[in-house]
C-alpha atoms as one frame of an Amber mdcrd trajectory, in Angstrom:
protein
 -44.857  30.889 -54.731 -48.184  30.078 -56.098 -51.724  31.680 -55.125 -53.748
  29.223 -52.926 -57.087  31.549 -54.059 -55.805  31.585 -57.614 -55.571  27.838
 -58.075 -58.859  27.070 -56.718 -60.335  29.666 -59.134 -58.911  28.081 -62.252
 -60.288  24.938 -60.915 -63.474  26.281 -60.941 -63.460  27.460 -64.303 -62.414
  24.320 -65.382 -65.447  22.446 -63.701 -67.514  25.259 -65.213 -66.274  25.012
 -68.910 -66.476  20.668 -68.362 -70.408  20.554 -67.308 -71.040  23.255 -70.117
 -69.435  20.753 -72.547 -71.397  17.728 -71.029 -74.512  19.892 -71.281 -74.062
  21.071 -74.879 -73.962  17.424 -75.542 -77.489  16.723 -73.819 -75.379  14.490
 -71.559 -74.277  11.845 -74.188 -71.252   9.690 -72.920 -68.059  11.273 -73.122
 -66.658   7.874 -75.535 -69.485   8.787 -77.821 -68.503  12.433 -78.749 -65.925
  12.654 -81.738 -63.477  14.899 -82.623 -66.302  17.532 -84.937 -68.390  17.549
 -82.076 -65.599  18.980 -79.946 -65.407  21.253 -83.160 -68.888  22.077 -82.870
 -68.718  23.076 -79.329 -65.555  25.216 -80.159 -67.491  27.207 -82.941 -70.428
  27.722 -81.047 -68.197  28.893 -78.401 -66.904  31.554 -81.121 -69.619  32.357
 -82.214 -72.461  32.580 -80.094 -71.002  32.630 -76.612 -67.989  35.310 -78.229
 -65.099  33.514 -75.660 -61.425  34.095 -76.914 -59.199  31.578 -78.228 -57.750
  31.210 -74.701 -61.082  30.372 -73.042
């Protein structure tokens, strides 16, 4: 049986985590971010915002 509250949480998070990535691009288009930006964002994820491998 799943959670209605839980579901609509993780969708959240996942809406919160996509604009952060839009932002840390200063809103370039999605088609024009490569694979070592996504890197980038990953890293600074790491190391500056400390979020676990899981995040």
């Amino acid at each position: 049986m799943c959670e209605v509250g839980l579901a609509y949480r993780a969708e959240q998070a996942y809406v919160h985590w996509i604009k952060h990535f839009i932002h840390f691009f200063k809103l370039r288009h999605p088609r024009e971010v490569v694979i070592a930006d996504v890197e980038s964002f990953l890293n600074y994820l790491s190391a500056n915002r400390h979020c676990s491998v899981n995040t």
